[in-house]
N, C-alpha and C positions, 0 to 999 in steps of 0.2 A: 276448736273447729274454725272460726272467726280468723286464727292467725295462718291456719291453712287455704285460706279463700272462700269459707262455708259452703263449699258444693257448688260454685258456680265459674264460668268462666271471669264474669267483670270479678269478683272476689278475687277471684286468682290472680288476677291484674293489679288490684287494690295490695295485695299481702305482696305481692312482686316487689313492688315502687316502694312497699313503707321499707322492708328488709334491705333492699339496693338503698334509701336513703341512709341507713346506719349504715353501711359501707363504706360509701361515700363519704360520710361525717368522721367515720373513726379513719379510713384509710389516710384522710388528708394532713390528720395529725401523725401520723404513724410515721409518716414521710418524713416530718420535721426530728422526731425522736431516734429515727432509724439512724438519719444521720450524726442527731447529737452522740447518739450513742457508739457507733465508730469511732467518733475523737474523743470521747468520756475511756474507751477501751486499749485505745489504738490499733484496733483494726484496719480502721478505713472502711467507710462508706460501701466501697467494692464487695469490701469479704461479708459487711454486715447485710450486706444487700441478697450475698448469695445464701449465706448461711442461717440468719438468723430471720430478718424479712419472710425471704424464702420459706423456709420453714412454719412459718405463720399464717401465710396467708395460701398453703399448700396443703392445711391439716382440713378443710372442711372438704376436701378429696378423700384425703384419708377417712374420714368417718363415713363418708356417702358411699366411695367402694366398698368401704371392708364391711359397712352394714346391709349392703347388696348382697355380697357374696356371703357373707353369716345368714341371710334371711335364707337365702335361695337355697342353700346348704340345708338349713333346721325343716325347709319343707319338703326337700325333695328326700331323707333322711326318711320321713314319713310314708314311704312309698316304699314297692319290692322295685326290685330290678327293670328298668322298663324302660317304654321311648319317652313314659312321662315323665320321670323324674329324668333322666338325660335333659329335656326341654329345661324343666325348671335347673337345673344346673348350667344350662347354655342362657339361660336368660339372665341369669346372675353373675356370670362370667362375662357376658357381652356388656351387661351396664357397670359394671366395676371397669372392663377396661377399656371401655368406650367413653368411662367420664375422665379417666386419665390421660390416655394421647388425644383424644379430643381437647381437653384443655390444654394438654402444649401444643397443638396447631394456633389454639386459640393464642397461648400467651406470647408465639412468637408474633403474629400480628400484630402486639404492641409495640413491638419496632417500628413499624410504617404509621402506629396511630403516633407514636413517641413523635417520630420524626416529621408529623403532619404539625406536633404543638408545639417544636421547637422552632425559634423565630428568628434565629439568628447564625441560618443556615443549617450547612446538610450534618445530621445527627452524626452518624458513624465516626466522620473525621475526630470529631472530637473526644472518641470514646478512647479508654486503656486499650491496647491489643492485648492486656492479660486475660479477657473473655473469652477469646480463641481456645484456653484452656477447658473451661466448664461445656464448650459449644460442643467443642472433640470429643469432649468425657459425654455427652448428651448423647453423640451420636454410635459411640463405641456402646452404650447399654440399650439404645435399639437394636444395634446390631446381634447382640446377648438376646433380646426379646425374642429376634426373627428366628434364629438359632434354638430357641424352645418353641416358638409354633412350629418348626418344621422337626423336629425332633418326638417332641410331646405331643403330634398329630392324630400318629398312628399308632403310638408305642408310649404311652405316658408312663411315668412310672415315680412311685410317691417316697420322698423320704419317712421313716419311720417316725412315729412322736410328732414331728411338726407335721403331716398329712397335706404339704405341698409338693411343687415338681420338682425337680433336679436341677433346673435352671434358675429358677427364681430368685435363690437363696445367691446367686452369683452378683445378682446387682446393687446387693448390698453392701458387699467387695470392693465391687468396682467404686461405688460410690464416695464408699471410706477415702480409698487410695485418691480419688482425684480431690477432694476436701484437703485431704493432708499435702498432696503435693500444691495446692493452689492456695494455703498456708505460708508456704515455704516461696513462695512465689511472691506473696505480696508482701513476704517481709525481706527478702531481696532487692526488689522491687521500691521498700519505702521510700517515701518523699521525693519520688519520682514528678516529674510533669502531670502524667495523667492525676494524679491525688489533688491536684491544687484548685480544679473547680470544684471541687467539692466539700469545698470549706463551711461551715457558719459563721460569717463575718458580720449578721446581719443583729439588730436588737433583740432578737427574740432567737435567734440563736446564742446567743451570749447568755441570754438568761436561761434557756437549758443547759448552758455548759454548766453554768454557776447554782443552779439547781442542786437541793440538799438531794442526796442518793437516796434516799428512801423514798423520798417524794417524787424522783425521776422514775426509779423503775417500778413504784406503784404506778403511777400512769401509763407506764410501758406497757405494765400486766395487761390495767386495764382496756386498755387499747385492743390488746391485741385478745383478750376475749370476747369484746365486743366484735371484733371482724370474724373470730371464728365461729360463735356461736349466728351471726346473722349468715356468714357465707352456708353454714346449716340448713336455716333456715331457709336459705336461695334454693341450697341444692332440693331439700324435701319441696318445695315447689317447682321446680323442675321436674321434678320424677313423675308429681301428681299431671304433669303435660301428656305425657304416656296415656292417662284415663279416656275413654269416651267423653263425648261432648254431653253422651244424659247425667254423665256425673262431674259434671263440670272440668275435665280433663279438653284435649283439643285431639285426641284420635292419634296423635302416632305413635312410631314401632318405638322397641328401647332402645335397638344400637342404633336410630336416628337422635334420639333424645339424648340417649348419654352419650352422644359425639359430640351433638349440636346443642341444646338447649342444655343439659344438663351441665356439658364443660362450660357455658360458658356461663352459667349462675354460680359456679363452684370459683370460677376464673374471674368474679367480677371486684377479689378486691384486689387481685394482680394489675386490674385494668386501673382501678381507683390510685393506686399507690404507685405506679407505673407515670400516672400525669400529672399527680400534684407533684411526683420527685422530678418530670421534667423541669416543669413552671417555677418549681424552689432552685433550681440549678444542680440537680445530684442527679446527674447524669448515670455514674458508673452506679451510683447503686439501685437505680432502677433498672439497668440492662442487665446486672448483679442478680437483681429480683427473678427476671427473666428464667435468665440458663438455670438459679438454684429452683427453682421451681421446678421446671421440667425436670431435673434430676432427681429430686425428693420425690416428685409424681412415680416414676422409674420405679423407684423404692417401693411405691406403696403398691406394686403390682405384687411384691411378696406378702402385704400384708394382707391382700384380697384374696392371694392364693391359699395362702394357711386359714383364714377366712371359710373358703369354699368347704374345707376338711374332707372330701369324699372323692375329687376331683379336682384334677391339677388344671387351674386355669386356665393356661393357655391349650391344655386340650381340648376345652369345653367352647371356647372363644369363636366366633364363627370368623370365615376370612375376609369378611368386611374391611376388617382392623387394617389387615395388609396395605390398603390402600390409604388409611389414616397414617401409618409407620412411614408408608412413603413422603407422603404429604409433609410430615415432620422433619425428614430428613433432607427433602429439598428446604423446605425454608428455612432450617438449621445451614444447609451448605449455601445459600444466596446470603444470610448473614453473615458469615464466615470469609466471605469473598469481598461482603462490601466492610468488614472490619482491616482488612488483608489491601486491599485496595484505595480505601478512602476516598472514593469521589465524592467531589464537590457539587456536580451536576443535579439540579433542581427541574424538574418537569411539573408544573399547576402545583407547586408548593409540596410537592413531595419528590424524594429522589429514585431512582430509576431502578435501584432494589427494591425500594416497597411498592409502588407499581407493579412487578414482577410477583412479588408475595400476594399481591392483593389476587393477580390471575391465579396463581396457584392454588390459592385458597377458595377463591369461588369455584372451581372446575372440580378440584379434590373434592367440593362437599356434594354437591348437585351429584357425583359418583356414589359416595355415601348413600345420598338418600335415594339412587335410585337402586341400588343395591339392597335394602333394608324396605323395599317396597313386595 
């Protein structure tokens, strides 16, 4: 109870900060290993950024949706036919996919936080344009989303055995296909320009290159359990923000929290590993971190929907989301434009994309929350 906040608001604050401190602590190493581990593979930093990073610090989403939508499932299951168990099925659909496009609104804002800690000018110029691939592939499986809320609205319909929608199972397709194509890319690609800041030239990157392999990717492991078991952590104290103030919760709705608060304790060790890989110089594979994220998130929209079992999620989803989908897809396409373009142009130490994301993002959420009121 103690590591939940014992019932109270300060608790909840206390268990907040110690969890976010192992984040912080493991994300910072994670960064150094991420990239030893590209040049220990030959990937590059890029692909371990998308794929593997990604994947790591994406799974404490996975568990928070997909145990959303298995709870709300296993109670609403307990009910005959009704408008209550509908409810309890739209609330476990709303926090499953409220905590995943909330989180990529949120992880795209590491661009403008990225580009606020880099010090030696404007971010974007210096990044690969092979991100432009994972950005499109990002935006082409919202597209798939939008295409099953508007489908699955009115007419859902479940595939048999797996007990999700029709569309879900598509994003996992999609997602394959741009992995492999974006494979095929950075090995074309190899020893390119863009791959050279991303080196370890430094003393302590020499000694993870030189590190015996058993010893490197046991630290890997552990590493990377410790950020998913805390990002856990983060997220079950998010969700406890939802509660009443008499139980130590702070009173709001779910689809605010699992837009807002929820994404962004599930999102905070994208944000940890996102700034120490600025600060180390591995540029590409924290923007790498980025898009793979957001597209694993994608993903785990299928596993919350097979999750739900009775009801295909995006039927159950209220249309809140809509305007989270939007929100993603503009500041996926202002990324996109300032990878495409490269300006150099600095306004109060940030450049005049992330500016534009920041509006974005304040306006898109303040909609949020006044929609979930």
């Amino acid at each position: 109870m103690i590591l939940l906040g014992g019932g109270s608001q300060i608790g909840l604050g206390v268990a907040f900060l110690a969890a976010a401190a192992l984040v912080i602590v493991a994300g910072m190493n994670l960064s150094r290993y991420g990239n030893a581990l590209g040049e220990r593979t030959g990937l590059g930093s890029g692909l371990v950024g998308l794929l593997v990073i990604a994947g790591i610090t994406s799974l404490p989403e996975l568990v928070v949706s997909g145990t959303s939508a298995f709870s709300a499932a296993a109670k609403a299951a307990e009910l005959p036919l009704g408008a209550a168990r509908d409810a309890l099925l739209a609330g476990g659909a709303d926090l499953a996919l409220g905590n995943m496009l909330g989180s990529n609104v949120f992880n795209l804002m590491l661009v403008a936080v990225m580009d606020s800690v880099y010090r030696a000018g404007a971010l974007t110029p210096r990044l690969s344009q092979r991100h432009a691939l994972p950005a499109s592939g990002g935006m082409v499986m919202l597209g798939i989303v939008l295409f099953g809320l508007a489908l699955e609205r009115h007419n859902p319909t479940l595939i048999p055995g797996l007990g999700c929608g029709v569309i879900t199972p598509i994003l996992l397709v999609c997602y394959v296909g741009i992995m492999v194509l974006q494979n095929r890319l950075e090995q074309r690609d190899a020893g390119a320009e863009g791959d050279a800041g991303d080196k370890q030239d430094t003393g302590d990157g020499r000694r993870l290159l030189q590190m015996p392999a058993w010893c490197f990717y046991g630290a890997l492991v552990f590493l990377a359990a410790v950020i998913v078991l805390s990002g856990v952590w983060l997220s079950i104290l998010g969700d406890r923000m939802s509660l009443p103030s008499s139980e130590g919760g702070f009173g709001l709705g779910q689809s605010f929290v699992g837009t807002f608060f929820l994404a962004i304790s599930t999102s905070l060790p994208e944000l940890v590993i996102c700034i120490s890989s600025v600060r180390l110089g591995f540029l590409d594979m924290a923007v790498g971190n980025v898009f793979g994220s957001n597209m694993f998130n994608l993903v785990i929209v299928l596993t919350a929907d097979i999750a739900l079992r009775d009801g295909a999620i995006l039927h159950c989803a209220g249309v809140s989301h809509l305007v989270t989908i939007a929100m993603v897809m503009v500041l996926t396409g202002i990324t996109m434009i300032s990878l495409t373009y490269r300006s150099e142009r600095h306004f109060a130490k940030l450049g005049l994309d992330a500016w534009l994301m920041i509006v974005v993002y304040v306006i898109g959420n303040a909609m949020v929350f006044s929609m979930a009121k």
